[in-house]
N, C-alpha and C positions, 0 to 999 in steps of 0.2 A: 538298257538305254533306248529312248522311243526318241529318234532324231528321224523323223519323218524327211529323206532327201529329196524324197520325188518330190513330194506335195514340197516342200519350199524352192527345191528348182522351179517347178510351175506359178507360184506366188513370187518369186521376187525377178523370172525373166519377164513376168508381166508388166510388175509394180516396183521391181529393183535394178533394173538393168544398168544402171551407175546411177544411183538418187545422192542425193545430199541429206546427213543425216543430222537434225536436228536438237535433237535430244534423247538419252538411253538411260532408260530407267530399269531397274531390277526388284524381281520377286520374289519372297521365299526364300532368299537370301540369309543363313546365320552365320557361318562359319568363315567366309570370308567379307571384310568389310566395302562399302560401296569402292571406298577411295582405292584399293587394294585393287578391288576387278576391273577399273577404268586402268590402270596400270599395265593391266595383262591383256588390254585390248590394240592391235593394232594399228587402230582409228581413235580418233578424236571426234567429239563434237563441231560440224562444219566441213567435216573429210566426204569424199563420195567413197559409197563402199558398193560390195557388190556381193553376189549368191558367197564366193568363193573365201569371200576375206570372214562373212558373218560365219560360215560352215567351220572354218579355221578356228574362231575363238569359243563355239559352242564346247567341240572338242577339248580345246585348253582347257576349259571349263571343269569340262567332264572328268579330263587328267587327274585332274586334285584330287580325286578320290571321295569327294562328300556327299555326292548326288548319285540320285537313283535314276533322274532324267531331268534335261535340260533341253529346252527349245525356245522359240523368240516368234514375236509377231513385228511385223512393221507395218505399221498406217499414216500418214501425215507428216512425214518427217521422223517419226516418232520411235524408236526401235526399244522394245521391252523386252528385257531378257524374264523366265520363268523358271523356275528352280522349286526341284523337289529334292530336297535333303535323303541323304540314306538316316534310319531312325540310330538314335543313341545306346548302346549298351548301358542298364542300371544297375542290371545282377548277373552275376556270374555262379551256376551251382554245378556240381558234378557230382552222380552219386552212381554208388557200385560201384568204387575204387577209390580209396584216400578222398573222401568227402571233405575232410576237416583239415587237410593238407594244404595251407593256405602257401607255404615256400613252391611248394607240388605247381598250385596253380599259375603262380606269378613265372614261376622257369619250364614251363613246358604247354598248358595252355596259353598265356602269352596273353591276352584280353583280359583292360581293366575297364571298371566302370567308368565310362564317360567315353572312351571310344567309340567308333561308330560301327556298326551291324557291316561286314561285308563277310561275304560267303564263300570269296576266297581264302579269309581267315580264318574261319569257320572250317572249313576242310582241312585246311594244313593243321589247326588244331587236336582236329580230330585222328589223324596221322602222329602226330606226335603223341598222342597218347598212348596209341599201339603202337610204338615202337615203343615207349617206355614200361611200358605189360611186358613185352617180347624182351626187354632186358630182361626180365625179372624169369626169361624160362617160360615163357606163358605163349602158346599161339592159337591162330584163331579165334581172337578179340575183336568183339563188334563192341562200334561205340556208335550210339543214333543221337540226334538234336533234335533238342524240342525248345520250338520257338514260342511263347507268349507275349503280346503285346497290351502292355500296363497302359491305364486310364489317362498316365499323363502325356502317353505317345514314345515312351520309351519300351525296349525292348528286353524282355529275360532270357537268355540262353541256358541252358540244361542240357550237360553232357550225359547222355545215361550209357553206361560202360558195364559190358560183361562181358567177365576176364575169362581168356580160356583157357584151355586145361594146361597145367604145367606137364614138363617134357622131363620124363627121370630115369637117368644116368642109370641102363639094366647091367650091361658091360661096357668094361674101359679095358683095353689092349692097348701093349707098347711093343712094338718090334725093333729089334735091332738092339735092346740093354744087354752088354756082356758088366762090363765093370760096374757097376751102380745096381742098388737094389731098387727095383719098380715103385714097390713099396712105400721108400719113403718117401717120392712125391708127393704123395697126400699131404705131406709137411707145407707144400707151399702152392700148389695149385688150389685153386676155388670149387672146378666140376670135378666131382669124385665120384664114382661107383657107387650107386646103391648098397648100404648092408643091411641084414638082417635086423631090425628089431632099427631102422633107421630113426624114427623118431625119436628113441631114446638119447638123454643128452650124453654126448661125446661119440655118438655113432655118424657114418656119413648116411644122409636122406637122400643123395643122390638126386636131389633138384637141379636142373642144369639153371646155369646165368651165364645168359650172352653176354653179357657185359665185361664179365672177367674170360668169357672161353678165348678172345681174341687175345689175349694177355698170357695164358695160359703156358703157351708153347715156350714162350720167352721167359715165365717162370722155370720151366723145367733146365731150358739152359741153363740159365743162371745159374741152376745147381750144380750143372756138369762142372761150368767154370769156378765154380766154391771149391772141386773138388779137383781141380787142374785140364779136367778136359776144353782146352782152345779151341779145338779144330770141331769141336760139337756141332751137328745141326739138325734141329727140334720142328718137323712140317707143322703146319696148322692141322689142330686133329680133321679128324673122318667122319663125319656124323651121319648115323642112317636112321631116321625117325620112322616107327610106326605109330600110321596116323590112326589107328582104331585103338590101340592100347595106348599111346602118348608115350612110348617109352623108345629112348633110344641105343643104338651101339655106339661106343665112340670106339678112335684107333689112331695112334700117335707114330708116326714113322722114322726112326732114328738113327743117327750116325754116330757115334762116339767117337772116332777118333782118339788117337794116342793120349794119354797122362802127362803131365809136361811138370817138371821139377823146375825149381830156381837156379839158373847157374851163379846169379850176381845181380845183385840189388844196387842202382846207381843213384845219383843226385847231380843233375844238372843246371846250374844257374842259371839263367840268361844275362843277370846282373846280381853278383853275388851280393848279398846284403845280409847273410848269416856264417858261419861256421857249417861244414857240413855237417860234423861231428854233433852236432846240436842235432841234427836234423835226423840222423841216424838215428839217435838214441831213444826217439820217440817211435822207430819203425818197428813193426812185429813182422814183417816177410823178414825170411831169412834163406838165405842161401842154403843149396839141397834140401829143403824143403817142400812139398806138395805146393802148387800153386794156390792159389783163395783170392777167387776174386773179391769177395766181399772185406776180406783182411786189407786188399790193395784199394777199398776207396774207401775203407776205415785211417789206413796212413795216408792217404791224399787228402784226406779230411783233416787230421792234424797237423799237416804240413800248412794248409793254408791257414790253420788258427794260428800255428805259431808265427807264420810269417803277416798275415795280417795283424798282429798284434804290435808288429813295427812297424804301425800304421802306413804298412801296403794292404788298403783298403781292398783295391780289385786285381791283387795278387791273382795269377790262374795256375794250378797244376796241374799239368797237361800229361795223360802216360802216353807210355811209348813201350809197346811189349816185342822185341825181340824174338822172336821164336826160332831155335834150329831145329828142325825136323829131323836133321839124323842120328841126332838122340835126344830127341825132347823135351831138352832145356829150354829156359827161356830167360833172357837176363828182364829183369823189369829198370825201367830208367823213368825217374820221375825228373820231367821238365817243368821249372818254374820259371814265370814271368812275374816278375814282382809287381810291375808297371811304377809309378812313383808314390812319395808319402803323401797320404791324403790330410788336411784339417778340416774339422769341423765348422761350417761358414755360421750355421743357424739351429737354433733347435725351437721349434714350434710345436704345442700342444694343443691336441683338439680330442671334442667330445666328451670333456668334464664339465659338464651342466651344473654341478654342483661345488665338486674339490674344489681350491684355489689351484691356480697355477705353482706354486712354491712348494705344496704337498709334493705334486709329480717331480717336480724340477729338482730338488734336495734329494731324489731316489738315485738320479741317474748320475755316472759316472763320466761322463762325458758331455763336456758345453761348450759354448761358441769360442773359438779359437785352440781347443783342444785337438791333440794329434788323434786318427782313429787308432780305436784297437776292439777289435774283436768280439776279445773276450770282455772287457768293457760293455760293449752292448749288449753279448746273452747275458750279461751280471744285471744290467740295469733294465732289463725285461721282468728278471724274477727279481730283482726288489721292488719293482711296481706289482708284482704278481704276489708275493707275501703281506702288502698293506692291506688286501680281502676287502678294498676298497670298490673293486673292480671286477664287471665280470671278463672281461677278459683285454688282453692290451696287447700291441706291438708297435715295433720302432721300424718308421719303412727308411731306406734310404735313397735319398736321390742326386744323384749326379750330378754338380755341376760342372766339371771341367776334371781333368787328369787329376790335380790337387787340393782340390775342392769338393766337398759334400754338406750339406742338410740333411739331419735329422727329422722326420715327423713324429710324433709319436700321438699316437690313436688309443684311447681306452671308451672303453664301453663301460656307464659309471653300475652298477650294483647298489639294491638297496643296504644299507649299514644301519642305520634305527631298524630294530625292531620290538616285538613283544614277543619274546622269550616265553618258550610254554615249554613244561618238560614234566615228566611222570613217567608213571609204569604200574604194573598188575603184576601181583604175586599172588602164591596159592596162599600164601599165610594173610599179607598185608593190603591185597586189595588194589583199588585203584589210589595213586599220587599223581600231585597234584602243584605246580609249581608255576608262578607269573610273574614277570620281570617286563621292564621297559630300559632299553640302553639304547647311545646311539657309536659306533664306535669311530664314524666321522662325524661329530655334529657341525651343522654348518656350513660342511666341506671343509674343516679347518686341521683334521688330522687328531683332534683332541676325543678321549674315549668317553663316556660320561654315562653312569649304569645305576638306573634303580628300582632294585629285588626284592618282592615280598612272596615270601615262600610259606607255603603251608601243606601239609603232610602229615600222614599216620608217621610217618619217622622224623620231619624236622618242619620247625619253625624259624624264619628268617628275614631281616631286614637290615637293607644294606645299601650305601649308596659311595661309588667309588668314581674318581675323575682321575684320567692318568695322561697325558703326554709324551710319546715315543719321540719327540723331538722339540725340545725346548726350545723358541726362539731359532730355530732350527738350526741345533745344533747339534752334534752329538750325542748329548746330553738328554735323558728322560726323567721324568716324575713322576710319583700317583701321591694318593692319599685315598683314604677309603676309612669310612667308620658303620660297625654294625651291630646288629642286636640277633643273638639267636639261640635253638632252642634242638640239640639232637635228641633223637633218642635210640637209645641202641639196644631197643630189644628189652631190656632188663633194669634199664633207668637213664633219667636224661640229663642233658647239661647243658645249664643257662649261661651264654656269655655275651659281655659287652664289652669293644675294645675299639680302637682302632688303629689305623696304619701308617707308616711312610714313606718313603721312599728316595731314592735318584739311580739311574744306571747310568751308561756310558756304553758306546760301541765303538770298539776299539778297532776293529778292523768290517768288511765288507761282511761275513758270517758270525765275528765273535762279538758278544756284546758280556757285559755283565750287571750283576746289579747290587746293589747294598741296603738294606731297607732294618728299619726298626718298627717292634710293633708290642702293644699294650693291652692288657686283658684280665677281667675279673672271671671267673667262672663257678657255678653254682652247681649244688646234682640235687634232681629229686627223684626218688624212686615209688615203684608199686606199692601199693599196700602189702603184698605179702612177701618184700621182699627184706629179708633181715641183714642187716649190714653188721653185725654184732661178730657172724662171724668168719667175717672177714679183717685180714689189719686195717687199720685205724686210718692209713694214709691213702689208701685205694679211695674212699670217699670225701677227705676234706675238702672245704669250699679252698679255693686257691687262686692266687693272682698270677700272670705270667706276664715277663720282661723279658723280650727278648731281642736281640739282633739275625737278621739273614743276608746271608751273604750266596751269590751264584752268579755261575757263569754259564753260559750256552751258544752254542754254534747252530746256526739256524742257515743252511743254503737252497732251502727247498725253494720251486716256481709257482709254488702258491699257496694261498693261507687257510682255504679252505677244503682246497682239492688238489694237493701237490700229485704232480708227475712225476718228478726228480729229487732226489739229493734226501738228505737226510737230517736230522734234529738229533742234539746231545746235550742235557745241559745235568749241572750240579748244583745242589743247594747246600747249605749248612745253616742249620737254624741252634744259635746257643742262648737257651735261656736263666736264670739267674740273676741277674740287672735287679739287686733291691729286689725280688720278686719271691715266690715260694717254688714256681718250680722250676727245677734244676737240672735240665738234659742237653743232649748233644745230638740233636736228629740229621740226617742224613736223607736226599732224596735225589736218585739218579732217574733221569729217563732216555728213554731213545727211538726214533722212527726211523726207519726206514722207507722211501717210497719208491715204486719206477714202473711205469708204461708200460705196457706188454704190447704196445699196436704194433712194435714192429714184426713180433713172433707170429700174432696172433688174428690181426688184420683188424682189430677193430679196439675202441677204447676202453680195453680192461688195465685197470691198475692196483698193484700187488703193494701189500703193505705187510710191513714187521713193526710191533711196538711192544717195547718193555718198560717194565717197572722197577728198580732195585730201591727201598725205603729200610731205614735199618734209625734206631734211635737208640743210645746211652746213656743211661743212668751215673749221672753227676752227680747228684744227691738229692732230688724227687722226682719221679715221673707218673705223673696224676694218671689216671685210668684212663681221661678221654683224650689224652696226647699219645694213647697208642694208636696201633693199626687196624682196621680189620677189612676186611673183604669181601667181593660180592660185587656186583650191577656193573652198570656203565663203566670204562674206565680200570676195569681190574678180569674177574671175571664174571662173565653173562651167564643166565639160566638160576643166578641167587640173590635174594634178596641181597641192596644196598646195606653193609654193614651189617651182613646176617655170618660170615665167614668169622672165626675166630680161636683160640684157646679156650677152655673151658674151664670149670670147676665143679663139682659137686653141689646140687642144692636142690634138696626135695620139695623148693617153693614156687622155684623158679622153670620156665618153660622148659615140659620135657624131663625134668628132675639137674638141669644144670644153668649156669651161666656164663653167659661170653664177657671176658676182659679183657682183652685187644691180644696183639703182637708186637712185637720189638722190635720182628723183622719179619718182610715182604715180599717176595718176588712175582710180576705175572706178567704174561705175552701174549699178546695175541699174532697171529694170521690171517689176514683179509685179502678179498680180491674183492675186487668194486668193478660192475659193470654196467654197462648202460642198459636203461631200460627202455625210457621215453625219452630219448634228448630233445624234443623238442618241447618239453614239460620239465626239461633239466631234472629229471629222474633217473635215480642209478638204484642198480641191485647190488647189495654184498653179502659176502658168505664169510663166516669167518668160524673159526673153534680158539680158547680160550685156555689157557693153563696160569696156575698159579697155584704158590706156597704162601702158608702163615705161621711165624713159633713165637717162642718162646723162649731166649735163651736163658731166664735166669733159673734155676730151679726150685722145683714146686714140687714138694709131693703132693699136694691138693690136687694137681693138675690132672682131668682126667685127661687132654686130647693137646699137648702139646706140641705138634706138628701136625698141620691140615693141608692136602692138599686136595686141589677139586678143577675140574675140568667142565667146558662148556661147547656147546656148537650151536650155531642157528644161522638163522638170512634176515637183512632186513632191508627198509627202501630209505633211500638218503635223498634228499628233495630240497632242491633249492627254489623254495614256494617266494611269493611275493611278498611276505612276512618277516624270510630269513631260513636260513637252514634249519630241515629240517630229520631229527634223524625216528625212524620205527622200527625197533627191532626185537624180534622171535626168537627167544633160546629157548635150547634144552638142557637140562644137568645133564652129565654124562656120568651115572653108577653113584646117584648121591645118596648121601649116609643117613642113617636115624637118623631125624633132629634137626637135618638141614631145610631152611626155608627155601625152596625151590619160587621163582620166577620164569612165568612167562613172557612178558610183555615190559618195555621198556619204550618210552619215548622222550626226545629233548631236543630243543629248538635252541641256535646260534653256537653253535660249539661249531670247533674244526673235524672236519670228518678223519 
């Protein structure tokens, strides 16, 4: 700041000594407007003023933060203020530490474009970034700036950041553990010991983070009290860095205190509004049992869903742990305050740029003048979380009075059109190749609308299917869908053209079911050198099918693309015969399982189980291409789509035999999905495969009537701008002569 005091005490006790000031003009001036800074002046035009009143508003001035320097002339009446702006921030770059980390930038460097250049933020900046290093275990982090000044007068800043050396956990000591193994801390604190061979996955590397060491101590409690130790107390560790090696000791100072058993598990009302005996039933502490603290706010947890579900909204379970020391019971007494029944006043949606309001509102379980409950609104979370409309939603609540509340509900919309690409690479078959266009909101109206032209060394396909999960939003569902297509399985293919129809019904909040009829010509053409002569006569006739489907399915998972929770069950029955030629009884069970591991494991891994049970019976035809077989996506990985199957003898056919399905199926998988890139919405999974294929009617032709085969691999799940996307690497595991092994799989908009 260049406020030259002397020199204008000298010029205005000459020339100012109380003058009258005519007019005040300004220079240089952008940031605040003329009318604004005559506001902020003490004087007016006509005012006598003096050294002390103009010295006073230079300052103000200066205050505001937008100048680099401000001073005034006075001549003739005339006072001209002068103003030199501080320059504008246009770029902001940071390199040598999360360069591309734009969340990085906005929450910790703090400076956006069009701000202006001050050096105090500049500093504090630069601070904050070494401390965000220093989270991460790292010390001795210089971070320098570099200033450029662009042609149009604004300013580039350029953090340049070199990170220093990380600090690694050489020894971790605990003293004072008699009851509790040291050991398995490791379960739940963050800084662990160096081990051998640390970079390997599932060993500790021994990296320290400050971020979690502060936490640390109060993890390890935790545990004492999981396992009844009360009276525990866990110091903040001991840290002794050396600074030439970067390596540190840590050392944890501890008190255990006595084990404390349950003498008596209580329930206190403040305003009883339940049954105790209700409340009980849902407890898992139990009297003379080890205490757990984690078990005590797993049933404080249930106590307030149950009791919020009678819409006592801001219900509180307050504990109250009793302890006797002279023999180390402790009764637990859970106090509730119910407070009173809440109604819903209002329910408002935001952040659907595209859905209709009606899509979201038909989801939820609770609306304007409805009583709260609870479980009501984690239900109406995940039915907006299974329409896969959305990348992600929640329902906030806000308070208006003791009996009164508003609902918000906030979704983040997801693209639903996409173009569908799917394929894969086998040793036998090569690259496939598959292109679709759907949208499964079009419009934002909730209506699905899909059309597939597929082409492939294994199948050709053309298909265009419109469905409605909610008719006039009801209940009530539709589709219809008609298609043209062309498998082939290895040993000959089959031409069909049919189409679909449908209606379900959801009958409760998980269960829905459906009924559909559908219609189909189908044709086979085979290889040249393949002899159908000897085979029976019915394995290749051209045939029509008529059929009806009937199924039911329980769906409660938190979402449609990437469930966390709950699980999928559904049953089909497909009988065909209707006028038709062929004549079977197919059966198709399936099942998921999903659930979160953040709580074990501290970070977003989610474990998955899915099964397959498919079984079909001969009523009086069952064509060849109505059976099973196995392989790729969906069944088992590391084999060819539809390369798994029954066999028979044939010195024409690939290998000297050929596949003609199964009757019956079984396959499951194991996955774990972890994050990769979340900020590319990138995950990794690993999964392994099993699965059966037979045959039950018998065959003495049969050379290989029971198959079973096994798979493992990793692949990356990606939720691109396009639509999910999945890429996945298997291996066979011990596979047979004959079998068509796959590497490479890929496919766009399926559920992961």
């Amino acid at each position: 700041m260049k406020i030259f005091l002397s020199v204008l005490f000298l010029v205005f006790t000459s020339s100012l000594a109380a003058e009258v000031v005519n007019s005040i003009k300004f220079h240089g001036m952008v940031h605040i407007s003329e009318s604004v800074a005559l506001r902020m002046l003490d004087f007016d035009k006509g005012d006598e003023i003096d050294v002390e009143m103009v010295d006073k508003s230079i300052k103000t001035f200066f205050d505001q933060g937008y100048f680099n320097d401000v001073w005034t002339e006075f001549e003739d009446g005339e006072l001209n203020y002068y103003f030199k702006e501080k320059a504008i921030i246009s770029q902001v770059e940071l390199k040598g530490y999360k360069e591309n980390d734009d969340e990085f930038k906005d929450g910790v460097i703090q400076l956006k474009k069009g701000t202006l250049y001050d050096e105090k933020k500049i500093e504090a900046a630069k601070k904050r970034i070494v401390e965000a290093i220093a989270q991460e275990g790292k010390i001795d982090s210089v971070v320098e700036v570099e200033t450029t000044y662009l042609e149009n007068g604004s300013i580039k800043i350029t953090f340049l950041v070199n990170e220093g050396e990380e600090i690694i956990i050489d020894t971790l000591k605990y003293s004072g553990v008699y009851g509790l193994d040291s050991d398995d801390f490791d379960e739940v604190i963050a800084n662990k010991e160096h081990q051998f061979m640390g970079w390997f996955w599932g060993r500790n590397d021994g990296k320290m983070s400050l971020r979690d060491l502060e936490y640390d101590n109060l993890r390890i409690r935790d545990y004492y009290m999981q396992h009844g130790y009360l009276d525990s107390k866990v110091d903040e560790p001991f840290v002794r860095v050396n600074f030439d090696s970067y390596k540190a000791d840590m050392s944890y100072q501890i008190v255990e205190g006595e084990q404390y058993t349950i003498s008596k598990v209580s329930i206190y009302q403040v305003k009883h509004v339940i049954e105790d005996e209700k409340i009980e039933e849902l407890l898992e502490l139990k009297a003379d049992e080890v205490f757990n603290i984690k078990t005590f706010r797993e049933d404080a947890e249930k106590i307030k869903t149950l009791i919020a579900d009678q819409s006592y909204a801001f219900v509180q379970v307050v504990p109250d742990l009793r302890k006797n020391k002279e023999d180390n019971t402790v009764e637990v007494v859970f106090k509730i305050n119910p407070g009173e029944k809440v109604k819903i006043r209002n329910v408002t949606i935001s952040g659907n740029s595209r859905t209709l309001d009606r899509i979201i509102r038909r989801e939820l379980y609770l609306g304007p003048g409805d009583m709260y409950s609870l479980t009501d609104l984690k239900d109406s979370r995940n039915a907006i979380g299974r329409l896969g409309y959305f990348d992600s939603n929640t329902i906030e609540e806000k308070r208006v009075d003791n009996q009164t509340m508003d609902l918000v509900v906030k979704v983040k919309e997801a693209p639903t059109g996409n173009i569908q690409v799917g394929g894969g690479y086998g040793s036998y078959g090569g690259l496939l190749v598959s292109v679709g266009v759907s949208d499964r909101n079009i419009w934002g109206s909730g209506i699905n609308v899909g059309v597939k032209a597929e082409k492939s060394q294994t199948n050709k396909n053309i298909s265009f299917n419109i469905s409605n999960p909610r008719l006039n939003d009801s209940d009530f569902s539709g589709n219809f869908s008609v298609f043209h297509s062309s498998y082939d399985y290895n040993d000959y293919s089959v031409t069909t053209d049919g189409a679909s129809v449908g209606i379900g019904h959801r009958f409760s909040r998980y269960i829905s079911g459906y009924l559909g009829y559908g219609f189909s010509k189908n044709s086979y053409t085979f290889s040249s050198d393949f002899n159908t002569s000897q085979y029976p006569s019915y394995y290749f006739e051209e045939y029509a099918k008529s059929g009806v489907t009937v199924s039911v399915k329980w769906d409660n998972t938190d979402d449609y693309y990437l469930p966390r929770t709950g699980f999928e069950l559904s049953q089909s029955f497909e009988k065909t015969g209707i006028g038709s030629d062929a004549n079977y009884l197919k059966s198709r069970t399936n099942f998921s399982a999903y659930k979160g591991l953040d709580e074990w494991v501290g970070f977003d891994a989610i474990f998955r189980y899915k099964a397959r049970f498919y079984n079909i019976f001969d009523t009086g035809y069952v064509p060849l291409a109505e059976k099973f077989y196995m392989g790729g996506i969906g069944s088992v990985r590391g084999y060819e789509s539809y390369s798994l199957s029954p066999t028979i003898a044939d010195a024409t056919g690939t290998d000297g035999i050929r596949r003609i399905g199964g009757t019956q199926t079984f396959s499951n998988s194991l996955e774990v999905s972890f994050p990769l890139v979340p900020k590319a919405k990138m995950r990794l999974v690993t999964y392994i495969d099993w699965g059966f294929i037979s045959e039950s009617v018998t065959d003495t032709t049969l050379l290989d009537n029971d198959i079973s085969r096994a798979g493992y691999g990793a692949g990356i799940e990606w939720f691109s701008p396009v639509g999910p996307i999945q890429l996945m690497f298997a291996k066979a595991i011990n596979p047979q002569d004959g079998d068509k092994t796959q590497t490479f799989e890929f496919t766009m908009g399926q559920r992961f």
